[in-house]
N, CA, C and O atoms as a MOPAC input file, in Angstrom:
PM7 MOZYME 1SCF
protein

 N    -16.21400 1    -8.96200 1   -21.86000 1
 C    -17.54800 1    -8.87500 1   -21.30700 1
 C    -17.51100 1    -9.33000 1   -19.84700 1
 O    -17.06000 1   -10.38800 1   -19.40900 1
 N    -17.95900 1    -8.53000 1   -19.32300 1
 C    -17.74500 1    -8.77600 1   -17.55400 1
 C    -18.62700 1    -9.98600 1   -17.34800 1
 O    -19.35400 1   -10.12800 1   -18.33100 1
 N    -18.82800 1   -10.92600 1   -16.40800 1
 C    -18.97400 1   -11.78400 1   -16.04400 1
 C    -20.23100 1   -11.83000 1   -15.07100 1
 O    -19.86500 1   -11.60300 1   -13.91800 1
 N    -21.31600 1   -12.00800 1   -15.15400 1
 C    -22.99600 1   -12.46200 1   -14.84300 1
 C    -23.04400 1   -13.17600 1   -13.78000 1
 O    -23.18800 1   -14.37400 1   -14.02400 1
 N    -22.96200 1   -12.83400 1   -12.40500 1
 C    -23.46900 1   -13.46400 1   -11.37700 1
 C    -24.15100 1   -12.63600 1   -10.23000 1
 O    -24.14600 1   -11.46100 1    -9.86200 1
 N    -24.87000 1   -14.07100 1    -9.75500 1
 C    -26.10100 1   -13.08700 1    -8.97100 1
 C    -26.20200 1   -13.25400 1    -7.77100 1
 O    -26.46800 1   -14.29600 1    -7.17400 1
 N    -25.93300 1   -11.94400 1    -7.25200 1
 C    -25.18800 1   -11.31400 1    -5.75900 1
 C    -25.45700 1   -13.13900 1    -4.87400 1
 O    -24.46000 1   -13.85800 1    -4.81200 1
 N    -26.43200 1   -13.52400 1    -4.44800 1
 C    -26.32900 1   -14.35600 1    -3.54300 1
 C    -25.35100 1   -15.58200 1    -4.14100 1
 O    -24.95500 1   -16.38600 1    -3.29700 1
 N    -25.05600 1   -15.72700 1    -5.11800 1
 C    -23.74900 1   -16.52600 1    -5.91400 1
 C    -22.36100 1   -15.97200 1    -5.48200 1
 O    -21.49900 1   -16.74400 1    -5.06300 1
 N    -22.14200 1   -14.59700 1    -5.58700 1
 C    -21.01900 1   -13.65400 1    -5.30900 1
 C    -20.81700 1   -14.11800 1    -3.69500 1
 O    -19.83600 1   -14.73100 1    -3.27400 1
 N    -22.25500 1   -13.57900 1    -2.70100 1
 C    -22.10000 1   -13.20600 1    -1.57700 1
 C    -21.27400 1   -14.97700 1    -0.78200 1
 O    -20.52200 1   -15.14100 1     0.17900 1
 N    -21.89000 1   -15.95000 1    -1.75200 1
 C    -21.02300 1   -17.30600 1    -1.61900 1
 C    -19.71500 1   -17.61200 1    -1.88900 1
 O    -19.00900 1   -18.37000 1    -1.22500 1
 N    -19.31600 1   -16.83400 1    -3.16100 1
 C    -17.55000 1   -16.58500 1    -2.93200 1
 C    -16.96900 1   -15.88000 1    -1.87500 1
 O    -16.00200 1   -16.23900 1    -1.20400 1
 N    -17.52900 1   -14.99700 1    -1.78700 1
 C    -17.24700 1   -14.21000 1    -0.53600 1
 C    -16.82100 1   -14.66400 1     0.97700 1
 O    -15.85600 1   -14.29000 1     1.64400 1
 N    -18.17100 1   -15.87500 1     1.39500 1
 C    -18.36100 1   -16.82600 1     2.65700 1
 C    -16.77400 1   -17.59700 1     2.20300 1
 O    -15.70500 1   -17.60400 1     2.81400 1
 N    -17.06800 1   -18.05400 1     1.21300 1
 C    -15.65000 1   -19.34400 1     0.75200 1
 C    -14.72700 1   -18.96300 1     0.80300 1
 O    -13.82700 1   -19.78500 1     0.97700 1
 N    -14.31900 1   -17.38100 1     0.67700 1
 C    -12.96200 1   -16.73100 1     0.82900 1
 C    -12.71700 1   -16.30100 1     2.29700 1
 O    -11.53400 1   -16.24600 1     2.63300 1
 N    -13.36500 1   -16.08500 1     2.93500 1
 C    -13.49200 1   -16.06300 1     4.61600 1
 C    -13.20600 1   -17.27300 1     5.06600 1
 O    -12.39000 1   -17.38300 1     5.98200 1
 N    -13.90500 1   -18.55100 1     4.43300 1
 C    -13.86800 1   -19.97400 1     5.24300 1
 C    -12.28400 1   -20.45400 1     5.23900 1
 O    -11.74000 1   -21.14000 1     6.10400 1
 N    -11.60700 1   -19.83900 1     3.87500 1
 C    -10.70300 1   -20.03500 1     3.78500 1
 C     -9.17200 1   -19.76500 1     4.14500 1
 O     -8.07600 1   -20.23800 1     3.84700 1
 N     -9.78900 1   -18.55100 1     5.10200 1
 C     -8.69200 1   -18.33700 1     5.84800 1
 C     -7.98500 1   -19.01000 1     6.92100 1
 O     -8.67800 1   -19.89400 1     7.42400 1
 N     -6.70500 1   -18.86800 1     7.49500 1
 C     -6.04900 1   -20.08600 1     8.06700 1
 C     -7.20200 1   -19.88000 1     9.65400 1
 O     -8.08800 1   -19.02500 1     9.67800 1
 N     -7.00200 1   -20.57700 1    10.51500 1
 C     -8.10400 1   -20.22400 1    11.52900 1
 C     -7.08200 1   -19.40000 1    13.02800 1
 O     -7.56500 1   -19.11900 1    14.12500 1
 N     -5.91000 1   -19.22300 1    12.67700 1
 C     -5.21900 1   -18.50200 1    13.69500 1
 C     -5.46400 1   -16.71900 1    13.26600 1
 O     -5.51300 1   -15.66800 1    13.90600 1
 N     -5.55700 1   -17.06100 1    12.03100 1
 C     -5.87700 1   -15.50600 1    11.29400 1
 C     -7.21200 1   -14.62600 1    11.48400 1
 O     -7.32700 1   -13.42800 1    11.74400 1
 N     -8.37400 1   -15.81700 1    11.22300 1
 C     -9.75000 1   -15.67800 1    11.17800 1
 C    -10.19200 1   -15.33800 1    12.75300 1
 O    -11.19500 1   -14.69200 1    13.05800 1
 N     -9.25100 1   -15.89800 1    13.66200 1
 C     -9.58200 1   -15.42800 1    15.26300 1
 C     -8.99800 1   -14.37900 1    15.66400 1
 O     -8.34500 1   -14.44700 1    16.70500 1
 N     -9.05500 1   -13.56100 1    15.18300 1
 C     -7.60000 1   -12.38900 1    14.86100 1
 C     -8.70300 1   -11.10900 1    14.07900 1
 O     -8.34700 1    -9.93400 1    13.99900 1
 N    -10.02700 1   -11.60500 1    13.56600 1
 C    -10.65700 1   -10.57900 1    12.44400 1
 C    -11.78800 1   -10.33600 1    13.74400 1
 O    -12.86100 1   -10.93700 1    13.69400 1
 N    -11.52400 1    -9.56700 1    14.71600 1
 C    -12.38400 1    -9.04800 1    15.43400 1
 C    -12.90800 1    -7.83100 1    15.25100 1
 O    -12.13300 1    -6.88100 1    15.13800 1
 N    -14.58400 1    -7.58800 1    15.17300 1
 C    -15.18300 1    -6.23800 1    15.13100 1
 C    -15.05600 1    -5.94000 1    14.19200 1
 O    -14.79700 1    -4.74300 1    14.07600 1
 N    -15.14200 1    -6.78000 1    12.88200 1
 C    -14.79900 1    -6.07500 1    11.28900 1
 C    -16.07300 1    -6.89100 1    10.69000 1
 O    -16.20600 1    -8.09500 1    10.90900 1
 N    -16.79300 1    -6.30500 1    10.08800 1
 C    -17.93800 1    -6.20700 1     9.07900 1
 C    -17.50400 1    -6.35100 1     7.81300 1
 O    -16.67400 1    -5.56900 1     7.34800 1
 N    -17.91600 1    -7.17400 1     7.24100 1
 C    -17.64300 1    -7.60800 1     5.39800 1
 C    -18.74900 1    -7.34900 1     4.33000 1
 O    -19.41300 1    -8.33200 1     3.99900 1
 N    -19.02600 1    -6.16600 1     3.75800 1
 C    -19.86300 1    -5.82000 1     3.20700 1
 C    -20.11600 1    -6.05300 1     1.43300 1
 O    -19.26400 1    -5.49400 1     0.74200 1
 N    -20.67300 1    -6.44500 1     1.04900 1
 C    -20.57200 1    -5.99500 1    -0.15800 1
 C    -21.73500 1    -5.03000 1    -0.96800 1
 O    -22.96000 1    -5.07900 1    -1.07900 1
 N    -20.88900 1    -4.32500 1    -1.36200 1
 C    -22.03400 1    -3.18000 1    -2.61400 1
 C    -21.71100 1    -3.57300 1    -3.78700 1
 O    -20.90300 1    -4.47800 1    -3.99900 1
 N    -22.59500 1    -2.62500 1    -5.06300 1
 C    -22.44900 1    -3.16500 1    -6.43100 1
 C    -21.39000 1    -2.29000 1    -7.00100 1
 O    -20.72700 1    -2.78700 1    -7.91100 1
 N    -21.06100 1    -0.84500 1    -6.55800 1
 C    -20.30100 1     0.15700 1    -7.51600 1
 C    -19.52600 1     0.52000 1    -6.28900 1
 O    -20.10000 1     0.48400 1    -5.20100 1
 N    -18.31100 1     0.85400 1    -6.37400 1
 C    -16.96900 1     2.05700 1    -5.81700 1
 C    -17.66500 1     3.21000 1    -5.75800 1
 O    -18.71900 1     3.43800 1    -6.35300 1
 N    -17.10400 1     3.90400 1    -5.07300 1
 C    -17.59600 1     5.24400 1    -4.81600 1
 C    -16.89300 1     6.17200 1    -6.13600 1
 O    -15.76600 1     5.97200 1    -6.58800 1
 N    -17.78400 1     7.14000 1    -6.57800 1
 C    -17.08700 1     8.41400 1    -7.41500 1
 C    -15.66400 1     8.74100 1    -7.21700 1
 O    -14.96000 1     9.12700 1    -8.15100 1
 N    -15.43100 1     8.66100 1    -6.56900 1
 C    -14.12700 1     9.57000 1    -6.13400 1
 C    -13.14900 1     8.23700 1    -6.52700 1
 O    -12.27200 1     8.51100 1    -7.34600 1
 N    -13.17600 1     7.15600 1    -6.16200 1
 C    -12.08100 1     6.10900 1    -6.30700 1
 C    -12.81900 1     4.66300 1    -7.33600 1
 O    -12.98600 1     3.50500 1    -6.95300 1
 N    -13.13500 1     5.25000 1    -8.67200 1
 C    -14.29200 1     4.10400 1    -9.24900 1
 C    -13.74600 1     3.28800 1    -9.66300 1
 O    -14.34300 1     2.78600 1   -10.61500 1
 N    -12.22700 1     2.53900 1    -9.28200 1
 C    -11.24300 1     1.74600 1    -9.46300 1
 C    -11.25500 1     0.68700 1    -8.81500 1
 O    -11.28800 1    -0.45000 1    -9.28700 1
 N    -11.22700 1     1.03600 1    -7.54500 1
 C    -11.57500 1    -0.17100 1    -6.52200 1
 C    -12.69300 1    -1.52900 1    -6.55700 1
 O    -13.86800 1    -1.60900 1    -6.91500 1
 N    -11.71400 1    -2.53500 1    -6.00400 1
 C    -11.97900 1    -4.05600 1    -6.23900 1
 C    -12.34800 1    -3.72900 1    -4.45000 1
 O    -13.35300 1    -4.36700 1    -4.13300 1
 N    -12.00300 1    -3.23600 1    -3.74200 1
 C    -12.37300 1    -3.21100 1    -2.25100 1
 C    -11.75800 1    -2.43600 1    -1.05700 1
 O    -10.66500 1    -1.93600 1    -1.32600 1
 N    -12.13800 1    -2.25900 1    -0.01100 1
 C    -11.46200 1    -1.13000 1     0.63200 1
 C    -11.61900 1    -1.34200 1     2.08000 1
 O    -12.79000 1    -1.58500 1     2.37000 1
 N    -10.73300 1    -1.32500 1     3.17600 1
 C    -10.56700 1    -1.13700 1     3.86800 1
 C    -10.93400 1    -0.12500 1     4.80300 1
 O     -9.88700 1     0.50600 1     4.95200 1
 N    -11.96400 1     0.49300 1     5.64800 1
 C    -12.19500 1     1.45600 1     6.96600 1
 C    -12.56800 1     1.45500 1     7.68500 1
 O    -13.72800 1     1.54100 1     8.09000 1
 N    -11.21800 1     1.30500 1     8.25800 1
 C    -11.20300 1     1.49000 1    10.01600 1
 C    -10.08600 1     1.35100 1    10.62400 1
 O     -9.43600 1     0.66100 1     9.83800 1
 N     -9.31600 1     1.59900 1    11.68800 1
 C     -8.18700 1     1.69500 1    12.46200 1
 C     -7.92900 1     0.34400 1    12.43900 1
 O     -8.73100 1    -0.53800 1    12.74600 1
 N     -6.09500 1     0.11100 1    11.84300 1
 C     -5.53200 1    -0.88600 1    11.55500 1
 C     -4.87000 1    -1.13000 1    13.20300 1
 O     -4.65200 1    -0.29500 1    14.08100 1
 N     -4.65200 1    -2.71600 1    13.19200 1
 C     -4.64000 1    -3.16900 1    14.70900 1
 C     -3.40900 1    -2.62100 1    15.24600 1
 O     -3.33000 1    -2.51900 1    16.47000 1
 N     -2.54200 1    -2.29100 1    14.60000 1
 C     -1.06600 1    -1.82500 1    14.72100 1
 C     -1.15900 1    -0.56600 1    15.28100 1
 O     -0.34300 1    -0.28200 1    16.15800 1
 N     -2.46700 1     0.71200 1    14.76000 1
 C     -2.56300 1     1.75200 1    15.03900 1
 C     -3.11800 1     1.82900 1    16.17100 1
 O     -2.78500 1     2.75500 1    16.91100 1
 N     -4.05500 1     0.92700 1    16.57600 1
 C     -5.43300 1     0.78100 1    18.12000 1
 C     -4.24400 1     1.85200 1    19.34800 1
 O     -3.02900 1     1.94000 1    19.52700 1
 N     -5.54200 1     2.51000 1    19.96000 1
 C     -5.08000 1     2.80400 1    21.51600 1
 C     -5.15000 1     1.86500 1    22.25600 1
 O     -5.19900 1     0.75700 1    21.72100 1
 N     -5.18100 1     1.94800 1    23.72900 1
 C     -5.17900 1     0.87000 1    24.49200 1
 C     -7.05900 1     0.80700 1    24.61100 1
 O     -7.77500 1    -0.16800 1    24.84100 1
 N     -7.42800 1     2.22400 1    24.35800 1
 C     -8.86600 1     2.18800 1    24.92800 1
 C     -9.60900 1     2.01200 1    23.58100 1
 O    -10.81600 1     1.83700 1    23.74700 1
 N     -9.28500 1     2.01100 1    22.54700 1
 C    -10.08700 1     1.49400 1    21.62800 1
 C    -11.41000 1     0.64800 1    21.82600 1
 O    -12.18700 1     0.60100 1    20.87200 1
 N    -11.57400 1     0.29800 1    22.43600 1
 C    -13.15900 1    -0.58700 1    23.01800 1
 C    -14.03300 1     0.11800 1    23.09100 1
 O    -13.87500 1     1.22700 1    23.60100 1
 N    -15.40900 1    -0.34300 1    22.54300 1
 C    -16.24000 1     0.69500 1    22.13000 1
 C    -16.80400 1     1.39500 1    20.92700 1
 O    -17.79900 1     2.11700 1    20.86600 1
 N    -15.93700 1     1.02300 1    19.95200 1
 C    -15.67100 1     2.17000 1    18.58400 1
 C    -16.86700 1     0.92900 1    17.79100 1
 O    -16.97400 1    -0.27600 1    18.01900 1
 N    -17.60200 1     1.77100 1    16.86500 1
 C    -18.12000 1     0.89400 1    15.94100 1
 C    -17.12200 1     0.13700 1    15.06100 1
 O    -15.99900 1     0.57100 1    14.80100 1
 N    -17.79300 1    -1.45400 1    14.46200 1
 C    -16.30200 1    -1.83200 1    13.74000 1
 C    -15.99300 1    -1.77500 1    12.65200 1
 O    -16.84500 1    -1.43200 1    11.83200 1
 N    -15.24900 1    -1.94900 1    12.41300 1
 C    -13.92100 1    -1.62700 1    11.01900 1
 C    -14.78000 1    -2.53000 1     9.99200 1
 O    -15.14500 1    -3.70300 1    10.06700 1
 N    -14.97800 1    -1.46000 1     8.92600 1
 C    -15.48500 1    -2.38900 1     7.70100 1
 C    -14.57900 1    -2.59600 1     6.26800 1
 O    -13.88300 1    -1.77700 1     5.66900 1
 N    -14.81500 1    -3.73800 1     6.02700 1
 C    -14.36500 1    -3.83200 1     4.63500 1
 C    -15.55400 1    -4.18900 1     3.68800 1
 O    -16.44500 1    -5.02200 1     3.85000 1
 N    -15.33600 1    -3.38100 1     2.71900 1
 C    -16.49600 1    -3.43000 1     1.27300 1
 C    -15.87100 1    -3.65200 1     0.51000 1
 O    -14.79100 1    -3.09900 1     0.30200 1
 N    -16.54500 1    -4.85800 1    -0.37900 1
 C    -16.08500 1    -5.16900 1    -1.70400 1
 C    -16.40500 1    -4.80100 1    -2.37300 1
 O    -17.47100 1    -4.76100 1    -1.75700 1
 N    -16.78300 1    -4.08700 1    -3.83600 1
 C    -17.21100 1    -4.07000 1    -4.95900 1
 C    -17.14100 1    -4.71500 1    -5.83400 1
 O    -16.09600 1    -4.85200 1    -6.47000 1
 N    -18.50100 1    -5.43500 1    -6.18100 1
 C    -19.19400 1    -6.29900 1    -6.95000 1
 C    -18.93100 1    -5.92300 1    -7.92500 1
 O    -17.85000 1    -6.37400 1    -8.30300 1
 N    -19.55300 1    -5.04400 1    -8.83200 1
 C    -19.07700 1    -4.66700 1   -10.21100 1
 C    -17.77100 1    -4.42400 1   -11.00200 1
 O    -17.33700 1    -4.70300 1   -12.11900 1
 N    -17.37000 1    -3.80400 1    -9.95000 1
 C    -15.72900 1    -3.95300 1   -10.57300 1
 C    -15.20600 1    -5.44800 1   -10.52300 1
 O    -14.74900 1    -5.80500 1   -11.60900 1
 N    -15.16600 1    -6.33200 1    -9.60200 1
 C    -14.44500 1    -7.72800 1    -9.27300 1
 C    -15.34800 1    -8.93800 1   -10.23700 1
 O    -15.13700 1   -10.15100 1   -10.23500 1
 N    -16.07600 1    -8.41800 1   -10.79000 1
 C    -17.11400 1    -9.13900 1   -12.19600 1
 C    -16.48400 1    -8.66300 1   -13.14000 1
 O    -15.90400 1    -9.55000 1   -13.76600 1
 N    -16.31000 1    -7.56000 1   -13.57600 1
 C    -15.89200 1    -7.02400 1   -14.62200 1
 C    -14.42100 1    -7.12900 1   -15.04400 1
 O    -14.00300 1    -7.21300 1   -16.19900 1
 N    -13.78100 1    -7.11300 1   -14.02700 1
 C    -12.03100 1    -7.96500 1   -14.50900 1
 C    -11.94300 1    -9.37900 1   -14.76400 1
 O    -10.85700 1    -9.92200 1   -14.96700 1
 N    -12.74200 1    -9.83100 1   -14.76200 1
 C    -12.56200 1   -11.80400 1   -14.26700 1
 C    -13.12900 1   -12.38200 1   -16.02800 1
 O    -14.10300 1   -12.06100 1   -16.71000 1
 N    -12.39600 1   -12.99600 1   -16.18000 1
 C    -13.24000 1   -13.95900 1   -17.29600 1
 C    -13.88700 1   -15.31800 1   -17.27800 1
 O    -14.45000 1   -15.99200 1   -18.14000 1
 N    -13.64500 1   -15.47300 1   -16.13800 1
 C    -14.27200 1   -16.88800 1   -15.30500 1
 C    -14.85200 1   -17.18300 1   -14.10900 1
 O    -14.52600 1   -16.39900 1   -13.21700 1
 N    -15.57600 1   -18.01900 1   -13.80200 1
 C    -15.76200 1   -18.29900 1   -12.15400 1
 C    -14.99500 1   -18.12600 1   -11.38500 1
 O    -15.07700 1   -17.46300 1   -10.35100 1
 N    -13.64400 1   -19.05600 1   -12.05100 1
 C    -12.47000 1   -19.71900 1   -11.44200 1
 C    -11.69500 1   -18.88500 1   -11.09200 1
 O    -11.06900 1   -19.06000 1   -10.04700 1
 N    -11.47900 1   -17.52600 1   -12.00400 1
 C    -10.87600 1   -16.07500 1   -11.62800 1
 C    -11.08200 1   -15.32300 1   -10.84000 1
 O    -10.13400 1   -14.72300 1   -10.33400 1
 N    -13.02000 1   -14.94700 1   -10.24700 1
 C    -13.57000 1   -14.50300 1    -9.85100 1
 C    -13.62100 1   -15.21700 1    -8.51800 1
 O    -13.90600 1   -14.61600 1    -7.48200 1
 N    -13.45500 1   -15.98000 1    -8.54200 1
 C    -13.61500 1   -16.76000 1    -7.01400 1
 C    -11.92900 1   -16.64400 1    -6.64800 1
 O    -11.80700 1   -16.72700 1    -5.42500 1
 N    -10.39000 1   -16.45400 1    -7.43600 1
 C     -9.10500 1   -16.37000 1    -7.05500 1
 C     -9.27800 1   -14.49100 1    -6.58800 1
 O     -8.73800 1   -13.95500 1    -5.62000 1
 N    -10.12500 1   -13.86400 1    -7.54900 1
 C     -9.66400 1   -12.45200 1    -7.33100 1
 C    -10.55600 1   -11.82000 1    -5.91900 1
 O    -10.14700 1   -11.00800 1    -5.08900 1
 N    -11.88300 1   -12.49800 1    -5.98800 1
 C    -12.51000 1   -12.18000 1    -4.38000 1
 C    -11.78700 1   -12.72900 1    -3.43200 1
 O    -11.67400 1   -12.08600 1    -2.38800 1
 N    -11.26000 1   -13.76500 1    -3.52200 1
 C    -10.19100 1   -14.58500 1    -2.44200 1
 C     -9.06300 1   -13.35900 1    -2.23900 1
 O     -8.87000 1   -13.06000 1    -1.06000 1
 N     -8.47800 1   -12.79200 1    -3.00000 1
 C     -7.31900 1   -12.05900 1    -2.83000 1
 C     -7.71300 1   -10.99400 1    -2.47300 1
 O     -7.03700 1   -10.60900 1    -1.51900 1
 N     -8.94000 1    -9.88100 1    -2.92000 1
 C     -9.27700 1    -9.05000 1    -2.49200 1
 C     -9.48800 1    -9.01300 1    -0.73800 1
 O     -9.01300 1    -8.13900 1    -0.01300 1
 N    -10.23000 1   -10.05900 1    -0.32600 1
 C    -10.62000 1   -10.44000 1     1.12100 1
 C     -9.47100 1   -10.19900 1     2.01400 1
 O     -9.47400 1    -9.67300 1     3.12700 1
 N     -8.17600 1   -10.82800 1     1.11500 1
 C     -7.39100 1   -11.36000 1     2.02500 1
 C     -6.10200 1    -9.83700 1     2.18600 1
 O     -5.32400 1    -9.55000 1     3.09600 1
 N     -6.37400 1    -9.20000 1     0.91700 1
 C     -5.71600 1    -7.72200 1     0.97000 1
 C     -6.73100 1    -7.05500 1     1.55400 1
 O     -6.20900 1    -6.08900 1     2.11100 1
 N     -7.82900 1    -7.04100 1     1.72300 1
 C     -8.54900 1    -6.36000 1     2.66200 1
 C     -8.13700 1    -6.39600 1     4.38800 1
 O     -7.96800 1    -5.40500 1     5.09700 1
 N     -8.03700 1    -7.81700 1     4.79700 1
 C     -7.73000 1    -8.08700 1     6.20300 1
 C     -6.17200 1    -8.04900 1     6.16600 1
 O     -5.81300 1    -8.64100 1     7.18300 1
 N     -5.46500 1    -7.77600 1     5.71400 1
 C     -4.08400 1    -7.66300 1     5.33000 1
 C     -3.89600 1    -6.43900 1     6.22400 1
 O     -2.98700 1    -6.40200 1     7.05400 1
 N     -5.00200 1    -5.15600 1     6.00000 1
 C     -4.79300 1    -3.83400 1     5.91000 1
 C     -4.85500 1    -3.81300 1     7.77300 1
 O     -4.05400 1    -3.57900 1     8.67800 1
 N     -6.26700 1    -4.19400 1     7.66200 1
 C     -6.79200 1    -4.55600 1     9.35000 1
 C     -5.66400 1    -5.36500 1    10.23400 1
 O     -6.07600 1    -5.12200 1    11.36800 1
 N     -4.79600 1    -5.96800 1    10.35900 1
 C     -3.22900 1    -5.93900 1    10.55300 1
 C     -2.31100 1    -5.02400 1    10.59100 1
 O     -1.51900 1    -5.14700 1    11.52600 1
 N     -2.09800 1    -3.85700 1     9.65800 1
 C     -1.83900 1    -2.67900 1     9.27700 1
 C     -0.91100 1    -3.18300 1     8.34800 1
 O      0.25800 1    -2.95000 1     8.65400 1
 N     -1.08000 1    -3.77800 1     7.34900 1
 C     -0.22700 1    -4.39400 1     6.54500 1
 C     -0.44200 1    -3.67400 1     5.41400 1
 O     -1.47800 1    -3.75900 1     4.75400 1
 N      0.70500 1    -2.79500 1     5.08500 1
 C      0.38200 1    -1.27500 1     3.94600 1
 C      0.99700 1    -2.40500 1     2.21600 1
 O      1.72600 1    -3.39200 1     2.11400 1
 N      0.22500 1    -1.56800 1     1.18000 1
 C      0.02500 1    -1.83700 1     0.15400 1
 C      1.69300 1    -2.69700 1    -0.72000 1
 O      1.98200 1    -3.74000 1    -1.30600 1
 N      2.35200 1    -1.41600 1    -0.27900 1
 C      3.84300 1    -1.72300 1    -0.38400 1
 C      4.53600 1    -3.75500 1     0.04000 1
 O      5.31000 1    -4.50900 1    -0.54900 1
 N      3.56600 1    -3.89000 1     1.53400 1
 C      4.26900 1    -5.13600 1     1.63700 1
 C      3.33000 1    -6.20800 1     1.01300 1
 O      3.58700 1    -7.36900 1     0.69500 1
 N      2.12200 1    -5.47400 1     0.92000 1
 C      0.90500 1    -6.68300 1     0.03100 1
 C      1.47700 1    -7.04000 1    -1.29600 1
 O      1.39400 1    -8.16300 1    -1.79200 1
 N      2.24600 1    -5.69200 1    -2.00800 1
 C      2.80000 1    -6.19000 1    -3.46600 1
 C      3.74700 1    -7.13800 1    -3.22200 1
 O      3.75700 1    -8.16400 1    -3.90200 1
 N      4.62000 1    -6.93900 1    -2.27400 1
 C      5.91200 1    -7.91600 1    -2.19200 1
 C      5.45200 1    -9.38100 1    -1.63900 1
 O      6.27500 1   -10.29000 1    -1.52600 1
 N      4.11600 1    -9.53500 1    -1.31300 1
 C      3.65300 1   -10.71700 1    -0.65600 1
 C      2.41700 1   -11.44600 1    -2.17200 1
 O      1.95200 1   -12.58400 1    -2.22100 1
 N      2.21200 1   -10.35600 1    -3.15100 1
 C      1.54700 1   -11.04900 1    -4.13300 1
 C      0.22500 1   -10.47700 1    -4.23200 1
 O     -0.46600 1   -10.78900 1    -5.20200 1
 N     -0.20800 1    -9.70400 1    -3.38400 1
 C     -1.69000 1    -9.35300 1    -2.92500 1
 C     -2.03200 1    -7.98500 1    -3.67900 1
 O     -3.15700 1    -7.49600 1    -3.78600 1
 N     -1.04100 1    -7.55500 1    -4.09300 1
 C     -1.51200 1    -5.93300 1    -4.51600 1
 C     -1.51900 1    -5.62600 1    -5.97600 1
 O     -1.83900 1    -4.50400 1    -6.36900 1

């Protein structure tokens, strides 16, 4: 049974998994928006969260300007795997942090070998 919490509870794991990043990293998350919705989109109804927008590795020089890079979480799915707070607050933590992983250009391949994927 998926796990009952209410978005402004969530949107507080969320803050706590941001706060928790190291602060050389967190000055480093420029022009990126952290969104959360309740459902994945049709096409990919799997997803715990997603990454879009040009990874820093990829940027031109003129990149300045561009609206910024968002990452969305999905709420319903990251409730629905967890059997605890305590899970749910480790698996939004990891999601966040494989989210800004990407925004680095840090591909899926080295997130598994680092624990994240």
């Amino acid at each position: 049974m998926p796990l009952d919490l209410a978005p402004v509870a969530f949107d507080r794991l969320v803050e706590e998994a941001l706060d928790s990043l190291p602060a050389e990293i967190a000055a480093r998350v420029v022009n990126v928006v952290l969104l959360v919705e309740d459902d994945a989109p049709p096409e990919d109804p799997d997803l715990l969260g997603v990454y879009d927008g040009v990874a820093l590795t990829e940027r031109a020089a003129n990149h300045a300007g561009d609206l910024p890079d968002r990452i969305v979480l999905f709420r319903n799915n990251l409730l629905a795997m967890c059997n605890s707070p305590e899970e749910l607050a480790d698996e939004v933590r990891i999601t966040v942090v494989h989210e800004i992983a990407h925004h680095f250009g840090i591909d899926d391949a080295r997130l598994h070998d680092l624990g994240y994927a």
